[in-house]
C-alpha positions in Angstrom: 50.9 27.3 139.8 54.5 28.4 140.7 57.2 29.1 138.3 60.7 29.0 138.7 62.9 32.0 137.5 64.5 30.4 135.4 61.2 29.4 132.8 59.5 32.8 133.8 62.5 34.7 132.4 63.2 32.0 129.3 59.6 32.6 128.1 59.7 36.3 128.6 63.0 36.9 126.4 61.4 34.3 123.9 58.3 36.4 123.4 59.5 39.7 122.7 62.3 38.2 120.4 59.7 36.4 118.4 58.5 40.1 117.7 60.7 42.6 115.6 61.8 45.5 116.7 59.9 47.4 113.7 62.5 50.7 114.5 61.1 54.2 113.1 64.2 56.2 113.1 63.5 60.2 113.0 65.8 63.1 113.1 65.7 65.2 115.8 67.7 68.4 114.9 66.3 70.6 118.5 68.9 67.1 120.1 71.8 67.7 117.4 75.1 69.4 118.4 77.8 70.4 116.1 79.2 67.2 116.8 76.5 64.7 117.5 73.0 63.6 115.4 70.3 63.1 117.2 67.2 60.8 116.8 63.9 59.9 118.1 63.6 55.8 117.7 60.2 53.9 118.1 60.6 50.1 118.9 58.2 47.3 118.9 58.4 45.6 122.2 56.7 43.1 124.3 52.9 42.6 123.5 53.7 45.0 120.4 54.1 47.8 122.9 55.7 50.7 120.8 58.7 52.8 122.3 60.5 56.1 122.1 64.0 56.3 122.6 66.5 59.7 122.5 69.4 58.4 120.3 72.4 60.3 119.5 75.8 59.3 116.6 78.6 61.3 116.7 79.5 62.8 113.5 82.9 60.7 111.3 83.1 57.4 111.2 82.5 54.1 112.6 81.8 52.5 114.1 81.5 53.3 117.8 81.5 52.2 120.7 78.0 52.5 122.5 76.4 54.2 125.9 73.3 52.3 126.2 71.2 54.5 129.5 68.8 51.8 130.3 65.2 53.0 132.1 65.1 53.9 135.8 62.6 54.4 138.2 61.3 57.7 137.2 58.9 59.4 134.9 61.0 61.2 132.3 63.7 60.0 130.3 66.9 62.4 130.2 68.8 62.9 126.9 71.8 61.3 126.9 74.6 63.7 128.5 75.9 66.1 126.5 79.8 65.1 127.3 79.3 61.3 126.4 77.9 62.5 122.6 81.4 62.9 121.4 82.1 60.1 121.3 80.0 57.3 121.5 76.5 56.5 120.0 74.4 57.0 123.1 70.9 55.7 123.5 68.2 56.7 126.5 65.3 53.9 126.4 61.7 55.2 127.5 60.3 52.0 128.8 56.6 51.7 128.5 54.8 53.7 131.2 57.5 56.4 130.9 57.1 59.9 129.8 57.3 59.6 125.3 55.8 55.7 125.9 53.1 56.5 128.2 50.3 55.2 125.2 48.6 53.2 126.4 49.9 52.4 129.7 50.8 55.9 131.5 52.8 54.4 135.0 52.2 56.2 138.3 55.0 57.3 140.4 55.0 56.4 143.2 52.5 53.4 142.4 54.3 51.6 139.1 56.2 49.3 141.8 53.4 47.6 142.7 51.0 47.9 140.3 49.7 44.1 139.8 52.6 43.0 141.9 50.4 39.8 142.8 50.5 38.4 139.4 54.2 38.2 138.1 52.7 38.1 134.2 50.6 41.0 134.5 53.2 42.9 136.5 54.3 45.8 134.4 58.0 45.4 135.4 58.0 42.0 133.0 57.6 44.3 130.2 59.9 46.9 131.2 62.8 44.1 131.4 61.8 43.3 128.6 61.8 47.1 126.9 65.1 47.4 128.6 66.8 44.2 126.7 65.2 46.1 123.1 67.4 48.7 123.8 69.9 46.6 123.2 68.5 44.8 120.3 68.7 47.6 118.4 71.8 48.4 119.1 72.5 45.2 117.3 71.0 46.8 114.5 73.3 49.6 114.1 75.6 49.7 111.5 77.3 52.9 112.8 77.5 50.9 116.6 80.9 48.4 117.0 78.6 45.8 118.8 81.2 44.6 120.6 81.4 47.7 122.5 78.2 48.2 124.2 77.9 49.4 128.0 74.7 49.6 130.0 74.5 52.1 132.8 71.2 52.5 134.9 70.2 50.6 138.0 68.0 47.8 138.4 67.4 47.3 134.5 71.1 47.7 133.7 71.7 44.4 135.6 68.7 43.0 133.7 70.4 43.7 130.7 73.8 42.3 131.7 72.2 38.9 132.8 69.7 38.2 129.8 71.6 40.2 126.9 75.3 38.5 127.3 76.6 40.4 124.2 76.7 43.5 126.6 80.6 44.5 127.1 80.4 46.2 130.2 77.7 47.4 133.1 77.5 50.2 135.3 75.2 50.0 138.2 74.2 52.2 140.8 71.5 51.8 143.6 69.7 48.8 142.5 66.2 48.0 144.3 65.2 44.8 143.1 67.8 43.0 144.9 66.4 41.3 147.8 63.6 43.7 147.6 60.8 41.4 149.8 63.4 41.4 152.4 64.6 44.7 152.6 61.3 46.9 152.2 60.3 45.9 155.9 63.4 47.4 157.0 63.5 50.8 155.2 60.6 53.5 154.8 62.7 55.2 152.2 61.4 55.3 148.7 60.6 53.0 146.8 60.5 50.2 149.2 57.7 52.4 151.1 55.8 51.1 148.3 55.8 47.8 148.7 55.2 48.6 152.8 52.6 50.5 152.0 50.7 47.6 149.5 50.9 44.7 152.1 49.2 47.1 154.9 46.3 47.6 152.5 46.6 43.6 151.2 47.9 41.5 153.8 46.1 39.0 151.9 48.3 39.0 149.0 51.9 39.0 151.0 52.4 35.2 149.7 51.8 36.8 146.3 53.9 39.3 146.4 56.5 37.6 147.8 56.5 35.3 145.1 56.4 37.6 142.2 59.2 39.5 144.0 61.2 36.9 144.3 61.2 36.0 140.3 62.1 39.5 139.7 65.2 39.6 142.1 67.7 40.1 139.3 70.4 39.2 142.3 69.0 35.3 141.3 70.3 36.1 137.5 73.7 36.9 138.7 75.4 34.1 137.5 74.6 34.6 134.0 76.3 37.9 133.7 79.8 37.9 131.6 80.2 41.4 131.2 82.6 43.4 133.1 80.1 45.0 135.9 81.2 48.2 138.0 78.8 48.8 141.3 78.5 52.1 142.8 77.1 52.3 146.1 76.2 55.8 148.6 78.2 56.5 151.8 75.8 55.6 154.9 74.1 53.0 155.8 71.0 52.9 153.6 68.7 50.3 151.4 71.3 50.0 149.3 74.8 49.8 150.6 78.6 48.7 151.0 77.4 45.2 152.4 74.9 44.4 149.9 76.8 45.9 146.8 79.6 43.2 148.1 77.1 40.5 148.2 75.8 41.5 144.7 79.1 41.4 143.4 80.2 38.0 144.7 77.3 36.6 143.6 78.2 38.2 140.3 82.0 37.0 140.4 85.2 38.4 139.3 84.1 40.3 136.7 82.3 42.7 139.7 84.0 45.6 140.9 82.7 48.3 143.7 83.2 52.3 143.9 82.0 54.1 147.3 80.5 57.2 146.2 81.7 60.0 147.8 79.0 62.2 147.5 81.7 64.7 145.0 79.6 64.5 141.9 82.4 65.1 139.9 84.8 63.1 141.0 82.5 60.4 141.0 81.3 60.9 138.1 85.2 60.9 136.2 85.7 57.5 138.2 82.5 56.2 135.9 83.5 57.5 132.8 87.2 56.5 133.3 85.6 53.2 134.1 83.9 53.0 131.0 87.0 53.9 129.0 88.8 51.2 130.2 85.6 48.6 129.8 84.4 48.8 126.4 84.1 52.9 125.8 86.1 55.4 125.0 87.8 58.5 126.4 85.1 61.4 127.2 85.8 64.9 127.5 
């Protein structure tokens, strides 16, 4: 029986909020700095998945503003930069399948896209939206955290965040691959749309199936429920992901969306994101 996106996404966030977050909250002195604490956190998750999350307070007081780094596509998790501890608490979410969460689900890469992509409840990526809106949950938590202040920066799981966890301030987002993902995959045979080429050659019997379950998680449908300020970075070229369809995100999205071309300067780019940030819901970093 079909679901709409709506009721599929409604009974998802309702389910892991009806569990507690249950956060373990360990020092980590080998990720302190002589301005910074850090901490390994465990989180309770959807179907009572536990977590690990890098978390990092700069030393004074608070409370400050927060960089949330939500979960990409990839099998480690990075410590939050260096340069953004100053400043801001800063927390980098393992989702499950990840590197640190890998018990008892250990994610292949490449493979994690479309593992059980023909049933949208078994599909691993409904927990992993859901891990990625924990992160924010306990955030919430945070005494030391001004939770007015929060901005989520990843990709695909950063705009998760910005449509089902409103209280997020501000979004960055950079080469997204959920968006229209059924439709673009047959164009491209870059990574990680190869994946979902390479799953309907072996299954052509399941394409309706996929299809479908692609289509609820198309966070591009969620747009309209995102009120934070949202900053979309896109590559130069032509690839998957692009000028044309970062515009087409970000009218979807509304007025709140703005766009940056990369220009392939990592630097430069990268002090156009932070100054971003500053002016969104952060503060200055160094």
């Amino acid at each position: 029986m079909a679901i709409d996106r709506e009721t599929f996404w409604a009974q998802t966030m309702a389910e892991v909020m009806s569990r507690p977050p249950k956060p373990e909250v360990d020092e980590l002195p080998i990720r302190s700095t002589e301005f910074s604490d850090g901490f390994g956190v465990k989180l309770t998750s959807l179907g009572d998945y536990r977590l690990f999350a890098y978390y990092s307070v700069p030393h004074g007081t608070g409370p400050f503003p927060a960089i949330y780094h939500a979960p990409g596509y990839a099998s480690v998790v990075q410590v939050p930069p260096y340069y953004e501890r100053r400043r801001h608490a800063c927390l980098s979410l393992c989702a499950r399948g990840q590197r640190l969460s890998d018990r008892p689900y250990a994610a292949a890469f490449p493979g994690l896209l479309t593992d059980r992509v023909d049933d949208p409840r078994a599909y691993p990526f409904r927990g992993i939206v859901a891990d990625a809106c924990r992160g924010v949950d306990f955030l919430k938590l945070r005494p030391e955290v001004d939770h007015t202040r929060i901005v989520v920066v990843g990709a695909d799981m950063a705009l998760f965040v910005a449509a089902l966890r409103p209280e997020v301030r501000a979004a960055v987002v950079a080469d997204p691959f959920f968006p229209w993902l059924g439709e673009v995959a047959p164009t491209t045979s870059a990574y990680p749309y190869e994946e979902v080429n390479d799953y309907l050659r072996a299954h052509p019997d399941r394409a309706s199936a996929v299809r479908a379950t692609l289509d609820l998680f198309d966070p591009s449908g969620l747009a309209d429920r995102i009120r934070a300020d949202v900053l979309i970075t896109y590559p130069p070229g032509n690839g998957p992901w692009n000028e044309a369809r970062a515009k087409q995100l970000a009218e979807l999205i509304g007025s709140k969306a703005s766009l940056y071309a990369r220009t392939g300067r990592g630097y430069l780019d990268r002090r156009h994101v932070e100054e971003w940030i500053a002016a969104h819901g952060g503060d200055a970093i160094e």
